[in-house]
C-alpha atoms as an extended CHARMM CRD file, in Angstrom:
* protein
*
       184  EXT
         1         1  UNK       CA           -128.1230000000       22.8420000000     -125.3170000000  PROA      1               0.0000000000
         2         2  UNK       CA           -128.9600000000       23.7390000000     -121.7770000000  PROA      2               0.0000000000
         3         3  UNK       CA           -125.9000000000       25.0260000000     -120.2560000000  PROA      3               0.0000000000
         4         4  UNK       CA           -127.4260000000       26.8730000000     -117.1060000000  PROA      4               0.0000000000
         5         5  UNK       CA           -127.0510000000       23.8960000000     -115.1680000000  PROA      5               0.0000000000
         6         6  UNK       CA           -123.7860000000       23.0280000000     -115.6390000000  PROA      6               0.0000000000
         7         7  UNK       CA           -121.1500000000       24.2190000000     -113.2530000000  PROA      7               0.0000000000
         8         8  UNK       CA           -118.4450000000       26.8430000000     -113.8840000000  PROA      8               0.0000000000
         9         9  UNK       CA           -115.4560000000       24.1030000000     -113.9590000000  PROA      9               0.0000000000
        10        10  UNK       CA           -117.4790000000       21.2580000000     -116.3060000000  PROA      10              0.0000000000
        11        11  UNK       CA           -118.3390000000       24.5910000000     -118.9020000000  PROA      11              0.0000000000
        12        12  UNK       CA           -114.5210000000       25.4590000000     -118.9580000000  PROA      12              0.0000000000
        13        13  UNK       CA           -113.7900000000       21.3470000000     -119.4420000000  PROA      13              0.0000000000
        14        14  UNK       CA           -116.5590000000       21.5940000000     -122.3560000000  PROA      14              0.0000000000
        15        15  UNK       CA           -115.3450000000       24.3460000000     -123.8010000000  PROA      15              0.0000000000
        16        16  UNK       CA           -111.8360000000       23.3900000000     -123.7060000000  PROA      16              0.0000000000
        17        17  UNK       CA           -112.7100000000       20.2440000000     -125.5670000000  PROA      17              0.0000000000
        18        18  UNK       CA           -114.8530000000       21.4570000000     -127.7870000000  PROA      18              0.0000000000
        19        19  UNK       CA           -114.1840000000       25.0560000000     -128.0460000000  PROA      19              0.0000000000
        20        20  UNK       CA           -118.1790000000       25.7820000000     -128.0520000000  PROA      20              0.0000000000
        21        21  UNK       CA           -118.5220000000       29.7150000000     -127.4590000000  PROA      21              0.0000000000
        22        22  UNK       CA           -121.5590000000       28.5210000000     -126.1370000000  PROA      22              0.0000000000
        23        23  UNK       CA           -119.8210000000       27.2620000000     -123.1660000000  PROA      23              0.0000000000
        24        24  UNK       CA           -117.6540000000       30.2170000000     -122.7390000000  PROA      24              0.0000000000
        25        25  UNK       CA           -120.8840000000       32.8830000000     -123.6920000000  PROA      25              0.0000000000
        26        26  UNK       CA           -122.4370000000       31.0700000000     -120.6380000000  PROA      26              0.0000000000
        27        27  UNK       CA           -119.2820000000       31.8060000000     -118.1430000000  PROA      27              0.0000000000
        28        28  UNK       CA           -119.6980000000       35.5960000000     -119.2510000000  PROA      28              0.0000000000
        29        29  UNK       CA           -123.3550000000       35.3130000000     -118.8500000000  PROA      29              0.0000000000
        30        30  UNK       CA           -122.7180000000       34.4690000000     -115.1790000000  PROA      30              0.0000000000
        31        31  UNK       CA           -119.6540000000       36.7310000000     -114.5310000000  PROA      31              0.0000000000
        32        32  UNK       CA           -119.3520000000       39.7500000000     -116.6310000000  PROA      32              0.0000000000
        33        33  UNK       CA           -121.6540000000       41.2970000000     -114.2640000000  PROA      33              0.0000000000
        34        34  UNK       CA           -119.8300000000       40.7020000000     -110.9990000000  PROA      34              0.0000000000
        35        35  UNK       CA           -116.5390000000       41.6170000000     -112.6930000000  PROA      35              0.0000000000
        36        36  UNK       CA           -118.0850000000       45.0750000000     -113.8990000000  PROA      36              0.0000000000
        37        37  UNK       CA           -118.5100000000       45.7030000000     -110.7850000000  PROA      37              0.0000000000
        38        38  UNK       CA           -115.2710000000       44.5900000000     -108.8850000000  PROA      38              0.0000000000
        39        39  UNK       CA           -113.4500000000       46.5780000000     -112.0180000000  PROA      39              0.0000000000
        40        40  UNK       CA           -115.8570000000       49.7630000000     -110.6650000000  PROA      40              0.0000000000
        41        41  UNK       CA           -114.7500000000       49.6050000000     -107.3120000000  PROA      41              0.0000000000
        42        42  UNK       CA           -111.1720000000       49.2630000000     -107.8220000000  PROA      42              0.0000000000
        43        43  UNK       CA           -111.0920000000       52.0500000000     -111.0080000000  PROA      43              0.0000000000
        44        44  UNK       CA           -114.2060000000       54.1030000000     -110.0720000000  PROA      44              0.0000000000
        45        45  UNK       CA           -114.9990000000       54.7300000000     -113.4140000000  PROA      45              0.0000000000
        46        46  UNK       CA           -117.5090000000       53.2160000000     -115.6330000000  PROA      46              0.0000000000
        47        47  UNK       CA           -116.0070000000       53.4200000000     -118.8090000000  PROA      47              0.0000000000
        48        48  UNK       CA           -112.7300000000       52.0980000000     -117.7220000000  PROA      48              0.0000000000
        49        49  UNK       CA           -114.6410000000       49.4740000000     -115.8560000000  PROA      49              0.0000000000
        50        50  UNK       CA           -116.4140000000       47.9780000000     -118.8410000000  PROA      50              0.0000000000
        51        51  UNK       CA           -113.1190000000       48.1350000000     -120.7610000000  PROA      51              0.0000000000
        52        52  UNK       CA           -111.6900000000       46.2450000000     -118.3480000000  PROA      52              0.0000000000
        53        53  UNK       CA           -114.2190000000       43.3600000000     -117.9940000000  PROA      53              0.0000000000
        54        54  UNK       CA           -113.7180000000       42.8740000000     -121.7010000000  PROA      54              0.0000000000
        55        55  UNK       CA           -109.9770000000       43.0340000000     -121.8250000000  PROA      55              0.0000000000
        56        56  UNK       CA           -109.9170000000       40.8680000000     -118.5450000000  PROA      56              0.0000000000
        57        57  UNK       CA           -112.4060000000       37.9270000000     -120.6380000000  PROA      57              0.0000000000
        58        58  UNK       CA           -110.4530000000       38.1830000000     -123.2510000000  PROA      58              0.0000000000
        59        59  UNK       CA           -107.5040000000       37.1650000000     -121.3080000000  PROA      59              0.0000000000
        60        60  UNK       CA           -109.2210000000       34.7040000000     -119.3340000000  PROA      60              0.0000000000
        61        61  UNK       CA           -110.6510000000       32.9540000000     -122.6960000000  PROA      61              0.0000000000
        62        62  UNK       CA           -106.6590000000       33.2310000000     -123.7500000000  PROA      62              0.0000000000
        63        63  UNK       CA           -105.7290000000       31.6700000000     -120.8470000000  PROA      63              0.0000000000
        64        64  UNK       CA           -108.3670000000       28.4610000000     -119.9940000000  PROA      64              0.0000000000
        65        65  UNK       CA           -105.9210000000       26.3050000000     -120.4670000000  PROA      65              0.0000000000
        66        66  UNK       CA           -103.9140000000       27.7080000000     -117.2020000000  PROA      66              0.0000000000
        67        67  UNK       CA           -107.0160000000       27.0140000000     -115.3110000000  PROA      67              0.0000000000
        68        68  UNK       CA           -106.3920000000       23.8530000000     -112.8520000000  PROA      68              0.0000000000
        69        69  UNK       CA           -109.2140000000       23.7140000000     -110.4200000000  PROA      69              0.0000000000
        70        70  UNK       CA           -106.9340000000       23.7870000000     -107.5980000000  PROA      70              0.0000000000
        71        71  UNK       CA           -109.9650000000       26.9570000000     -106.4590000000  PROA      71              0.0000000000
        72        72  UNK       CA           -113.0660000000       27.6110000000     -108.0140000000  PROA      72              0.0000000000
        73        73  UNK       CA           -113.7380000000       29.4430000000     -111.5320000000  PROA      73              0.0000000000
        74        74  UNK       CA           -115.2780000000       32.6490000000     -109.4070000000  PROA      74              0.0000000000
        75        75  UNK       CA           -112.0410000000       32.7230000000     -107.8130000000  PROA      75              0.0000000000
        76        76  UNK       CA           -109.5340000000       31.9000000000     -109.9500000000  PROA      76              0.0000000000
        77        77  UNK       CA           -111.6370000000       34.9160000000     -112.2380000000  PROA      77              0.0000000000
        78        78  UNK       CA           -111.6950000000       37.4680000000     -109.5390000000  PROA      78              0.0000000000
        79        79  UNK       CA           -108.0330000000       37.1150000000     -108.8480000000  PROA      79              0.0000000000
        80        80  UNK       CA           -107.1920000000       37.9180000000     -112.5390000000  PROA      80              0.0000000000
        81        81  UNK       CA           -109.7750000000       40.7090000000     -112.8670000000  PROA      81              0.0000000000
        82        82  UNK       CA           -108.4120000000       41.9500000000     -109.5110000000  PROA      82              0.0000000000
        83        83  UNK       CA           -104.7900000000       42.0070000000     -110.7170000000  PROA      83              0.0000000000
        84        84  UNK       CA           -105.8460000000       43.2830000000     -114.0820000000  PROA      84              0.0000000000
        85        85  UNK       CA           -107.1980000000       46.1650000000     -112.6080000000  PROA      85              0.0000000000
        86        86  UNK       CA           -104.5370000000       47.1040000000     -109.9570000000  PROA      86              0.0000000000
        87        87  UNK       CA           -102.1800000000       46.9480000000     -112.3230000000  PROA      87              0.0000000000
        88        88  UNK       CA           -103.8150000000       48.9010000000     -114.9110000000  PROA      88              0.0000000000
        89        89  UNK       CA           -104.4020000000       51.4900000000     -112.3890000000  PROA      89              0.0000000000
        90        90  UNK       CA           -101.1310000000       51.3500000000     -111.7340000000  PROA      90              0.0000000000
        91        91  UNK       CA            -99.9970000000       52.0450000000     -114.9510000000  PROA      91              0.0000000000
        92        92  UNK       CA           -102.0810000000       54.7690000000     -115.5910000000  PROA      92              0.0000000000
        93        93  UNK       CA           -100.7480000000       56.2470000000     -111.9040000000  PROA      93              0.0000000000
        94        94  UNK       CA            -97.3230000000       55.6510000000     -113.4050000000  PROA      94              0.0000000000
        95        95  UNK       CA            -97.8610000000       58.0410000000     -116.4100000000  PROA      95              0.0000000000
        96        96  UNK       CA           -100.0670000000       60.7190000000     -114.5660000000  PROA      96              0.0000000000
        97        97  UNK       CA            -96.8190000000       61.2900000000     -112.1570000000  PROA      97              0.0000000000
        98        98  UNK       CA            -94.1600000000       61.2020000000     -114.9010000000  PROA      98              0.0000000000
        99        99  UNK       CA            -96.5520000000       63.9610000000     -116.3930000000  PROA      99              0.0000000000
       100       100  UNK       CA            -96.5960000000       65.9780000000     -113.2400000000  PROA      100             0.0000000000
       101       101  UNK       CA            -93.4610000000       65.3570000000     -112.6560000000  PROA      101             0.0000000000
       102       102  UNK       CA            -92.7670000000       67.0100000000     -115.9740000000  PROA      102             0.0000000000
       103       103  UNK       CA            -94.9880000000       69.7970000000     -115.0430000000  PROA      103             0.0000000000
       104       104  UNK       CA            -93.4980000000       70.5440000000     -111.7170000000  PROA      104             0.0000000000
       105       105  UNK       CA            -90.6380000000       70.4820000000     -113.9430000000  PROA      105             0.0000000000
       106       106  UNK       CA            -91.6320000000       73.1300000000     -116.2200000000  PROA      106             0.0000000000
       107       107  UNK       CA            -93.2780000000       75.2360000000     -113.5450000000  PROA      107             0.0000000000
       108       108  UNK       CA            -90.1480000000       75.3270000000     -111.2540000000  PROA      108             0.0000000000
       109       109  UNK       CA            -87.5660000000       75.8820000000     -114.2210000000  PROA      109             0.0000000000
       110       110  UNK       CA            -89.5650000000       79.2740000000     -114.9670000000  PROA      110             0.0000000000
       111       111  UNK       CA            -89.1540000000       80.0710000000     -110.8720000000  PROA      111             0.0000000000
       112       112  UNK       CA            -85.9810000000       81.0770000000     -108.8660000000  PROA      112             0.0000000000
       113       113  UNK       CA            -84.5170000000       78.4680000000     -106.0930000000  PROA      113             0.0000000000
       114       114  UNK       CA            -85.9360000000       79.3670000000     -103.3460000000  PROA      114             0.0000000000
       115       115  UNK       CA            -89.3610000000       79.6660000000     -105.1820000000  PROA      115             0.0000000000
       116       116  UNK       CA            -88.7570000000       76.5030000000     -106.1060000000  PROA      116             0.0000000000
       117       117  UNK       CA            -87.9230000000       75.2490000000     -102.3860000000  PROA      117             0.0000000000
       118       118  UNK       CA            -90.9510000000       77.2150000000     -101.0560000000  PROA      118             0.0000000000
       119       119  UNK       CA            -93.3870000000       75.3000000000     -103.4070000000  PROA      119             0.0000000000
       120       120  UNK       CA            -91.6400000000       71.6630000000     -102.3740000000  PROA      120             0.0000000000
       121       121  UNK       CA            -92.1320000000       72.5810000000      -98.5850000000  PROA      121             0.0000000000
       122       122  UNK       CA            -95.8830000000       73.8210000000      -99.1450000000  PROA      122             0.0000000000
       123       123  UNK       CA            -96.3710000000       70.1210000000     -100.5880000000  PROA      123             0.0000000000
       124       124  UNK       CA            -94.7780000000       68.8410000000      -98.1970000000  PROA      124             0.0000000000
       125       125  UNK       CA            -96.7440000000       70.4080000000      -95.4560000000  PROA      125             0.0000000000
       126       126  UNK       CA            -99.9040000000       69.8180000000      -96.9010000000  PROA      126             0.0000000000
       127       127  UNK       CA            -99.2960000000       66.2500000000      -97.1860000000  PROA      127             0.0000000000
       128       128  UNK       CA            -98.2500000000       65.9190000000      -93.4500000000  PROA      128             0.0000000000
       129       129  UNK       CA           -101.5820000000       67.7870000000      -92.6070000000  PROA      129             0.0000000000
       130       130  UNK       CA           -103.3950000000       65.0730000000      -94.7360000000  PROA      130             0.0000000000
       131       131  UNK       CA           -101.7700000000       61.9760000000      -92.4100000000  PROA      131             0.0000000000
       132       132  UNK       CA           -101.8500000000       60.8380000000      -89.1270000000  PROA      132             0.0000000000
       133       133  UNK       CA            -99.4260000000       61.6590000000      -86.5960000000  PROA      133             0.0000000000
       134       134  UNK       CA            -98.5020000000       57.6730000000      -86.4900000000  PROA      134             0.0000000000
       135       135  UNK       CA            -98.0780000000       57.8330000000      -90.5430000000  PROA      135             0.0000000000
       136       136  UNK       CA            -96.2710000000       60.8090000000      -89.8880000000  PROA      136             0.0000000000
       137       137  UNK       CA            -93.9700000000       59.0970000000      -87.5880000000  PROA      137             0.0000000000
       138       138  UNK       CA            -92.9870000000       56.1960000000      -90.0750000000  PROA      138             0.0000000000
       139       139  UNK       CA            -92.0270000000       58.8880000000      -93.0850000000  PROA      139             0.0000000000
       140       140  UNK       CA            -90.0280000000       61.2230000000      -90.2360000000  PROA      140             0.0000000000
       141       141  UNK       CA            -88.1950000000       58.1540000000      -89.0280000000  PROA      141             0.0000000000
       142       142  UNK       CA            -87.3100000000       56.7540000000      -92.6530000000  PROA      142             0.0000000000
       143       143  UNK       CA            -86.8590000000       59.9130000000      -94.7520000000  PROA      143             0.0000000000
       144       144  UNK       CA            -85.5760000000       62.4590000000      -91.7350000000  PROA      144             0.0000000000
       145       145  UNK       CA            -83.8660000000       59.9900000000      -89.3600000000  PROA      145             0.0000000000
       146       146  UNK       CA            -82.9390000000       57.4840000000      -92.4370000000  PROA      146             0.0000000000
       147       147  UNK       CA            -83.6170000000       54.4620000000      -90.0850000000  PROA      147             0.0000000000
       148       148  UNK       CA            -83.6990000000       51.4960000000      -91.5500000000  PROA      148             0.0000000000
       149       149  UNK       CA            -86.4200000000       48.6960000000      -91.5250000000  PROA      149             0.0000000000
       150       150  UNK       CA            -85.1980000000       46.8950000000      -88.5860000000  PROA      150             0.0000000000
       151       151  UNK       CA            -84.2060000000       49.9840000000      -86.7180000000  PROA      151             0.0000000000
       152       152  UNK       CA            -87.9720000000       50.8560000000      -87.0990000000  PROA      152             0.0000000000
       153       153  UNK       CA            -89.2120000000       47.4770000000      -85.8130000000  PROA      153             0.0000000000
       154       154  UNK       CA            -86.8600000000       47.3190000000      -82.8440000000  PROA      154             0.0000000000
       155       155  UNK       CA            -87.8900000000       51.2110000000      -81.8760000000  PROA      155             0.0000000000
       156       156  UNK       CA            -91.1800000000       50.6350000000      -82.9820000000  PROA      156             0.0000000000
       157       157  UNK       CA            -91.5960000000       46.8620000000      -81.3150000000  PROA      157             0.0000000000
       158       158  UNK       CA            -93.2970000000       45.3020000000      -84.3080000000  PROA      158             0.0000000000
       159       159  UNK       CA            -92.2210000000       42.8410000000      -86.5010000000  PROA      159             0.0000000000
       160       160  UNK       CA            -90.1770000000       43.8230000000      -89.9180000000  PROA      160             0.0000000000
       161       161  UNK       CA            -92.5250000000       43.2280000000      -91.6480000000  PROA      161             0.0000000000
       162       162  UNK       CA            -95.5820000000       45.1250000000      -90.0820000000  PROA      162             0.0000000000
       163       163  UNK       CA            -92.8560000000       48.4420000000      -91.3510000000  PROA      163             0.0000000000
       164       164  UNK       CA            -92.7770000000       47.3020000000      -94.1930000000  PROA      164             0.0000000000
       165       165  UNK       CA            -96.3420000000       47.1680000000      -94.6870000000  PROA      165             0.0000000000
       166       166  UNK       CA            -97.0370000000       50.8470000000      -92.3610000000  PROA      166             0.0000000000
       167       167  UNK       CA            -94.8940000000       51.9300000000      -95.1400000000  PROA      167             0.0000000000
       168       168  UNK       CA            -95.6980000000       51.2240000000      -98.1630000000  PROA      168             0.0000000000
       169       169  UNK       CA            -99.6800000000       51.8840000000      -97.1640000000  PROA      169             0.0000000000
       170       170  UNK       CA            -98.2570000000       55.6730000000      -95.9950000000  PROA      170             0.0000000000
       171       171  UNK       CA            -96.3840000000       55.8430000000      -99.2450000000  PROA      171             0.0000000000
       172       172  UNK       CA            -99.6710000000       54.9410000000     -100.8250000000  PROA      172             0.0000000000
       173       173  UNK       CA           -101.6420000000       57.4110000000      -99.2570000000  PROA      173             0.0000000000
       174       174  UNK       CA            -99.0230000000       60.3970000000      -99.9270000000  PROA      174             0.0000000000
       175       175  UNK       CA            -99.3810000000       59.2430000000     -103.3040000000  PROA      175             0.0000000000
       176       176  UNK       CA           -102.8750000000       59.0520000000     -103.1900000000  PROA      176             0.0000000000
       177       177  UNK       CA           -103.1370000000       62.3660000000     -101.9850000000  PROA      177             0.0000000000
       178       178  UNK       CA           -100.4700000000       64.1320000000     -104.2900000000  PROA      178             0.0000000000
       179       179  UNK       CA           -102.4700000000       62.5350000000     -106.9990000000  PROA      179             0.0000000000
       180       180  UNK       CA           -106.2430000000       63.5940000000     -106.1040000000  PROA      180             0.0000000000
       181       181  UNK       CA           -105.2300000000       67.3590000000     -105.1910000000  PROA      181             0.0000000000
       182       182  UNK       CA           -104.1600000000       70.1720000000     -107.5840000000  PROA      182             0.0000000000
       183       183  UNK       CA           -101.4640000000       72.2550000000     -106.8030000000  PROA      183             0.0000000000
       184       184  UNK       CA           -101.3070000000       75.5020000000     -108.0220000000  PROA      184             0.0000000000
């Protein structure tokens, strides 16, 4: 059987109706490749990226039968290796700050108060060195002014929604940052 010149939706309609691996072995022929490598730019890590390209065919090959052609295979693919990823990544990001948090924890139980509120404000600084003075300006006027989204927007003359987004791509820088830097 010559599947190479069959396109990506007819081998997911053979394979549905005959469940073939053939058909399927074909797909991951094409793909696994190009999913490696979206899964490496998003985790930069090769060992979690070729976990994730199998996990993520295992769940497509679980999940054929959600596949409408409403887009093309490639892109119905890439959107679920994209979200696997992200999400995995955010998991992982989930348990490496309950972790520090625990540490910081730990660290600042064994310290006096104002120890304690010394270290906070030397992350805190070092963060705001990290930023932009525009990124800056979002965090002062949510966290020190406690404006509200529309506040910002009316001050700011954007639309809610452009905060919202400012924000949460500051927030994921701080974390970004917090994460990637050791503090002693």
């Amino acid at each position: 059987m010559n599947t190479c010149r069959h396109s990506d939706e007819e081998l997911v309609r053979y394979y549905l109706a005959t469940q073939n691996s053939e058909y399927f072995g074909q797909l991951y022929k094409r793909y696994a490749p190009k999913v490696f490598r979206r899964c490496l730019t998003i985790t930069r890590d090769p060992i979690n990226a070729e976990d994730y390209t199998q996990d993520i065919f295992v769940r497509v090959l679980s999940s054929l039968t959600n596949f409408r052609e409403k887009s093309s295979f490639s892109t119905w693919l890439y959107t679920i290796s994209s979200n696997y990823c992200m999400d995995r990544m955010k998991t992982s990001r989930k348990q490496t700050w309950v972790e520090l948090d625990h540490e910081i924890s730990k660290t600042l139980a064994d310290t006096n108060e104002s120890d304690a509120l010394e270290a906070r404000y030397q992350v805190v600084d070092y963060v705001m060195e990290k930023i932009s003075s525009s990124e800056s300006r979002y965090l002062r006027m949510k966290y020190e002014e406690n404006l509200n989204i529309r506040e910002m927007a009316r001050l700011l003359k954007v639309k809610d929604s452009a905060v919202k987004m400012r924000l949460k791509r500051v927030r994921d820088k701080v974390k970004d940052i917090l994460y990637y830097h050791q503090f002693d």
